[in-house]
C-alpha positions as CSV (number, residue, x, y, z in Angstrom):
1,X,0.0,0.0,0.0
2,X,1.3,3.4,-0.9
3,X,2.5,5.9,2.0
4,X,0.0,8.6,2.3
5,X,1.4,11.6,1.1
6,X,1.6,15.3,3.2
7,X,1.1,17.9,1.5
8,X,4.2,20.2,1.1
9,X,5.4,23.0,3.4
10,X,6.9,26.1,1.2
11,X,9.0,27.9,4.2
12,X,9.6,31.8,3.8
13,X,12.6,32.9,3.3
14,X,13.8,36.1,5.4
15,X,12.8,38.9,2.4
16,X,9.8,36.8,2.0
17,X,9.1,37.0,5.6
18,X,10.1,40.9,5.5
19,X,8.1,41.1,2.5
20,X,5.1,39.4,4.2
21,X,5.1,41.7,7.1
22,X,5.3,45.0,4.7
23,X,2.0,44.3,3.3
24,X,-0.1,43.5,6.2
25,X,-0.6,47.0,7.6
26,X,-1.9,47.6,4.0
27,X,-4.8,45.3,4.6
28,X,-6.8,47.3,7.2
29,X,-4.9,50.7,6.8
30,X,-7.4,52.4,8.5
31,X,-6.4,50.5,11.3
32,X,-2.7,50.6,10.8
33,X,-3.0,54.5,11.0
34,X,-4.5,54.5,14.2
35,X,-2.0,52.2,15.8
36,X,0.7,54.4,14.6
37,X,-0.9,57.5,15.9
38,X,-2.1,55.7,19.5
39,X,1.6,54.7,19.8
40,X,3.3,57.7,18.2
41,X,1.7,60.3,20.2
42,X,2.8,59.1,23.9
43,X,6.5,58.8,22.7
44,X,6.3,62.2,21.3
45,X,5.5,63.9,24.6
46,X,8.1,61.2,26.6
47,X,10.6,63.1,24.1
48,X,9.7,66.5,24.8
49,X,9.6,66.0,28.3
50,X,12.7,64.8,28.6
51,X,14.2,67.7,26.7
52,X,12.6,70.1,28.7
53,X,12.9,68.7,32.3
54,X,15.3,65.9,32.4
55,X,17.8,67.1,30.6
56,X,18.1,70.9,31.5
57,X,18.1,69.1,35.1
58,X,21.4,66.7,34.1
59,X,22.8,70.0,32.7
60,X,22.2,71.8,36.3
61,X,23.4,69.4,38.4
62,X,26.6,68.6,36.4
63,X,27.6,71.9,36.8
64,X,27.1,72.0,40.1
65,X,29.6,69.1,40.4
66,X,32.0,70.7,38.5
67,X,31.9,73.7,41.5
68,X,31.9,71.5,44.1
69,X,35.1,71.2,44.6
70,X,35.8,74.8,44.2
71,X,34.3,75.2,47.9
72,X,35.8,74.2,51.6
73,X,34.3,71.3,52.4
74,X,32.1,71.6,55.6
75,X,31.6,75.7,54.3
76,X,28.3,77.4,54.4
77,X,28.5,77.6,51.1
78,X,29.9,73.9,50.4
79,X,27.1,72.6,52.5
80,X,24.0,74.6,50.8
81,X,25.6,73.3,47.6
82,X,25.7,69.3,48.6
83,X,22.3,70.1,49.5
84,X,20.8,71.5,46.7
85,X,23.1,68.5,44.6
86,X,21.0,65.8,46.7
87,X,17.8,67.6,46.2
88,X,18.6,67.7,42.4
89,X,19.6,63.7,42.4
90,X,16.6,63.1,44.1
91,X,14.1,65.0,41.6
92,X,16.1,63.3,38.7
93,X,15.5,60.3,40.0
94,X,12.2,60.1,40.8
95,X,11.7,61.9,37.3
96,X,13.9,58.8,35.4
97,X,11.7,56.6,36.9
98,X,8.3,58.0,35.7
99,X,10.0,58.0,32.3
100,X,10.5,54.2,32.3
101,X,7.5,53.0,33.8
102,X,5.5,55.3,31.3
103,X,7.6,54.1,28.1
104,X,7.8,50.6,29.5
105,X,3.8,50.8,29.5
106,X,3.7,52.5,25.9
107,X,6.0,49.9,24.8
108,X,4.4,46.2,26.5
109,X,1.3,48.1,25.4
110,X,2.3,48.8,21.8
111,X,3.6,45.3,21.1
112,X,0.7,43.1,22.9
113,X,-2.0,45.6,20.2
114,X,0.6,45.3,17.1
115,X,1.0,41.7,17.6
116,X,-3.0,40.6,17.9
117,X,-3.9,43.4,15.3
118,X,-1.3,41.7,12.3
119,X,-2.0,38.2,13.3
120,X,-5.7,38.7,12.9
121,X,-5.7,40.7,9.9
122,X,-2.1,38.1,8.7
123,X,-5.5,35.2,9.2
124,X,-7.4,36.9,6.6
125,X,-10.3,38.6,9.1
126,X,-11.2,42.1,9.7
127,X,-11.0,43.1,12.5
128,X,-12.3,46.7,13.7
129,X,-10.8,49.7,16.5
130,X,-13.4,48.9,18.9
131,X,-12.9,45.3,18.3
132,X,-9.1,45.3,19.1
133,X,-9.3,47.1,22.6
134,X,-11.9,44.8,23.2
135,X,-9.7,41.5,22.9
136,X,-7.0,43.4,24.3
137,X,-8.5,44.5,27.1
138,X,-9.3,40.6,28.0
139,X,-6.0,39.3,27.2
140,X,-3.1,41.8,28.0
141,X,-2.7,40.3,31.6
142,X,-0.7,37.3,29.6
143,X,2.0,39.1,27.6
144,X,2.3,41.3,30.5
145,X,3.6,38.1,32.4
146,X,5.7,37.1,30.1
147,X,7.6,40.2,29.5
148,X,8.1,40.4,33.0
149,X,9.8,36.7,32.8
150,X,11.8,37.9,29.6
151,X,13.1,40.9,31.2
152,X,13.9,39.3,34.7
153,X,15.9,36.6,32.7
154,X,17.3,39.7,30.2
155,X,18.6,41.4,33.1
156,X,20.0,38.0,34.9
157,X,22.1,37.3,31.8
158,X,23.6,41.0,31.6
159,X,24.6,40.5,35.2
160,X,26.1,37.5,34.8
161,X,28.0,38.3,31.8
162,X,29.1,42.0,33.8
163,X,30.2,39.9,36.0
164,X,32.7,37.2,33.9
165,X,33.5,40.3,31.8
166,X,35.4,41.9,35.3
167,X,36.6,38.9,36.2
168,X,38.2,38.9,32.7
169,X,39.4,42.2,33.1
170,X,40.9,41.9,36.6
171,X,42.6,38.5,35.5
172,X,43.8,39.5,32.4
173,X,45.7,43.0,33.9
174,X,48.9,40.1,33.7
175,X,48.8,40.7,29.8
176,X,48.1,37.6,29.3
177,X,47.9,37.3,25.6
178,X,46.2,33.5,25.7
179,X,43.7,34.5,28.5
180,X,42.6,37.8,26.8
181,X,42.0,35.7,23.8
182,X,39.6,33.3,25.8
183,X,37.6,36.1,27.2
184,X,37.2,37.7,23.7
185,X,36.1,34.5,22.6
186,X,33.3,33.9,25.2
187,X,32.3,37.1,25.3
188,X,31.6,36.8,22.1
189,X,30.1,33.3,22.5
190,X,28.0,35.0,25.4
191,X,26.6,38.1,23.4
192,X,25.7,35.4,20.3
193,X,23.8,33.4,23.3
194,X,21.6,36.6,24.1
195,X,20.9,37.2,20.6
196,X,19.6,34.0,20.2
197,X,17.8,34.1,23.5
198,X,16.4,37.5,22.1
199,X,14.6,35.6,19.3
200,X,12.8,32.7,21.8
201,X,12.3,36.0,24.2
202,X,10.4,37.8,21.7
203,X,8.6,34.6,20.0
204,X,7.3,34.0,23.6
205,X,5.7,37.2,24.2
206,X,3.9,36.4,20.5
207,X,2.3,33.2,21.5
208,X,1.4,34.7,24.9
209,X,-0.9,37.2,22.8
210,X,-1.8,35.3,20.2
211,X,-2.6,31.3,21.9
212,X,-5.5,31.0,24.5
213,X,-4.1,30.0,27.7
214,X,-0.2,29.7,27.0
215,X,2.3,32.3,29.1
216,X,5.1,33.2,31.0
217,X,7.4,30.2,31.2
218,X,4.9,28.1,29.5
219,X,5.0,30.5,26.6
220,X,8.8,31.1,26.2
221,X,9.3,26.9,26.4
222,X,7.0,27.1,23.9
223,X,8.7,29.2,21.7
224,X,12.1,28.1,22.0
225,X,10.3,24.6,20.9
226,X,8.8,26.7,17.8
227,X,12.3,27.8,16.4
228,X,13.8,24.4,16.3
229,X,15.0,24.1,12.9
230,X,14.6,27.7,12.1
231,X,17.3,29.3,14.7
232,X,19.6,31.0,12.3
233,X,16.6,32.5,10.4
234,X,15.2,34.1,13.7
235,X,18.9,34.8,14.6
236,X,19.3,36.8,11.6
237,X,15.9,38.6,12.2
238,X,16.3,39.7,15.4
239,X,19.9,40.9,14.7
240,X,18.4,42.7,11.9
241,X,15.8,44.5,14.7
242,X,18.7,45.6,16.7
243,X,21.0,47.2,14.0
244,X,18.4,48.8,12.3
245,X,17.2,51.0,14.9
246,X,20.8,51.4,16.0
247,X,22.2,52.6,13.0
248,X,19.7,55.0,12.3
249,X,19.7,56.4,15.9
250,X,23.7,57.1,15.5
251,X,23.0,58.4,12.1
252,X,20.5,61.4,14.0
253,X,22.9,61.7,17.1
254,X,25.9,62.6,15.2
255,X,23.4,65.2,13.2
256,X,22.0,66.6,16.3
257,X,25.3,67.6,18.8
258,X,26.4,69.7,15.6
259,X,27.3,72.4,17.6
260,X,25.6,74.9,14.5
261,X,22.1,73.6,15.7
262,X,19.6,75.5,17.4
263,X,17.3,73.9,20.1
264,X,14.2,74.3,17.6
265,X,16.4,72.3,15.3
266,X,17.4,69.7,17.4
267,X,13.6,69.2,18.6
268,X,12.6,68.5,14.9
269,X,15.3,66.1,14.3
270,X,14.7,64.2,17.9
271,X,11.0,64.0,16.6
272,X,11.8,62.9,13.1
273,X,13.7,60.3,14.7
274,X,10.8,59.4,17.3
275,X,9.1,58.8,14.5
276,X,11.5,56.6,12.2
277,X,12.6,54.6,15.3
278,X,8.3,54.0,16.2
279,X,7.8,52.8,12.9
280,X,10.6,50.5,13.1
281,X,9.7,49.1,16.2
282,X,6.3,48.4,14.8
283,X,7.3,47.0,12.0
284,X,9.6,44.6,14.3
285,X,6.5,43.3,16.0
286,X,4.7,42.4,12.8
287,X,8.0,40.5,11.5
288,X,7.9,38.8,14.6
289,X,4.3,37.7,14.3
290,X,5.1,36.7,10.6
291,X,7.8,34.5,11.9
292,X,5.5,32.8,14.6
293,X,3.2,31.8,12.2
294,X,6.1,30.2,9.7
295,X,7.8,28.4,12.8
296,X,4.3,27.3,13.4
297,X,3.4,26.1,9.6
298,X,6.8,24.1,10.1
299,X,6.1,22.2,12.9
300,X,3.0,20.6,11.1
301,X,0.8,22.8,13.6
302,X,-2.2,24.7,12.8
303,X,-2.5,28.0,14.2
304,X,-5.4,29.4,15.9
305,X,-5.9,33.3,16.2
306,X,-8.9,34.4,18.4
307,X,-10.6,36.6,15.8
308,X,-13.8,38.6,15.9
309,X,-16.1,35.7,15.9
310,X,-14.7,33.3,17.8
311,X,-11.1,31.8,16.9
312,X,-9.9,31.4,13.1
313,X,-7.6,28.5,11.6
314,X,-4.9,29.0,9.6
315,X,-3.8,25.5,8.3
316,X,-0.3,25.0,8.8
317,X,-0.2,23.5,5.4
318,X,-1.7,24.1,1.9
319,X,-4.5,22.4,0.9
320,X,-5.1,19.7,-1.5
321,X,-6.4,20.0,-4.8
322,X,-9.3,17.6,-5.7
323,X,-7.8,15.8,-8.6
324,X,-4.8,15.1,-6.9
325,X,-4.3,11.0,-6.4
């Protein structure tokens, strides 16, 4: 009897999955032009107020550092100056902090909306504004879990490779020309690691948002099953996500400390970036979500996406045609 015969898997390649992800915000642009404005709009003001309070604050205070020293220590006027140093540190701090928890919000926020909006529209439904916040506003508690995981094990890993990097450092003071060579090579080795743990990271945030029931640790073992075969793909992806962004910032800060531009100047230019970097990032997310569902269509598996009626299929693998044997 003859083997019964699966149908064939076409995989993406990585311009095919950059490709894919290009088009989908031209599916529902209505909806794409929200998104970008709902997630736009918060990082613009984050930007101007840091310019206008943080900053002129780190200015303040680093010139008051500069004339501490200039006073006798335990001086009236030495004394009024350490104090008006700690009040300073204290404001800046608390000030920092309100900055991160906001963009940390805007940014769990912007991925968890961007991720559900592509994969339902990536399905083939339509899916509506009001719709989105409402299967957002049922599921965020999931992804929010997970990121929490992924940056608890983010920061672990930059601790721990702080840490071997001094070690490195105070050992190799010798001039040891062997040992420095071993610490290049697994710091290297180590930074490869975290760009690979990067890509199960990010994959396990996507299937907390898109899969009913599967997060934090469940989610990112999950995802880290998903990119078996397909680890140098993701690797190159998620490098890709990093550089990008990078690049372009450097491109804007070497532009912007030009000593020849004004303050009105450098506000446009911080804004133009804002807006390049936002777009980016967005784009990111939807790359990512193209990627989960080819990892997914690898595996055999179909994937489900809750959509507005109930949950849609998209079948892992195409179908047959009638007249084939």
């Amino acid at each position: 009897m003859a083997k019964e015969m699966k149908p064939s898997f076409m995989a993406m390649g990585i311009l095919g999955i950059l490709r894919e992800a290009f088009k989908i915000p031209f599916r529902n642009g209505k909806l794409a032009l929200f998104l970008a404005l709902l997630l736009l709009i918060p990082s613009y003001f984050l930007f101007l107020a840091n310019n206008f309070t943080v900053q002129p604050l780190t200015s303040k205070l680093t010139m008051k550092f500069l004339l501490l020293p200039k006073d006798v220590p335990g001086s009236p006027e030495y004394t009024e100056l350490l104090a008006e140093i700690m009040r300073d540190v204290r404001i800046l701090v608390g000030e920092v902090t309100i900055f991160l928890i906001i963009s940390k919000v805007v940014s769990i926020f912007s991925t968890v909306v961007t991720v559900y909006a592509s994969a339902v529209i990536y399905a083939g439904n339509h899916l509506t504004i009001s719709e989105l916040f409402s299967r957002v506003r049922g599921t965020w508690k999931k992804p929010v879990i997970t990121w929490f995981y992924v940056n608890l094990f983010s920061l672990g890993y930059l601790l721990i490779l702080g840490v071997l990097i001094g070690v490195f450092l105070f050992i190799g003071k010798g001039g040891s020309v062997a040992l420095i060579a071993l610490g290049v090579i697994l710091l290297l080795f180590a930074l490869l690691c975290f760009f690979y743990l990067g890509v199960v990271w990010d994959l396990g945030v996507v299937v907390s948002v898109i899969e009913e029931g599967c997060y934090g640790l469940e989610a990112l073992s999950k995802a880290g099953g998903l990119i078996k075969g397909r680890r140098l793909q993701g690797f190159v992806l998620f490098l890709v996500s990093i550089l990008v962004p990078i690049f372009i910032s450097q491109i804007f800060a070497i532009k912007e400390i030009d000593v020849n531009n004004t303050k009105a100047t450098q506000i446009v230019m911080g804004l133009v970036l804002v807006n390049i970097t936002g777009f980016v990032s967005l784009y990111n997310h939807v790359v990512c979500t193209v990627f989960y569902y080819e990892c997914k269509k690898s595996h055999g598996e179909e994937v489900e996406v809750q959509g507005v009626m109930g949950y849609s299929m998209v079948p892992a693998t195409p179908e047959l045609k009638a007249d084939n044997p």
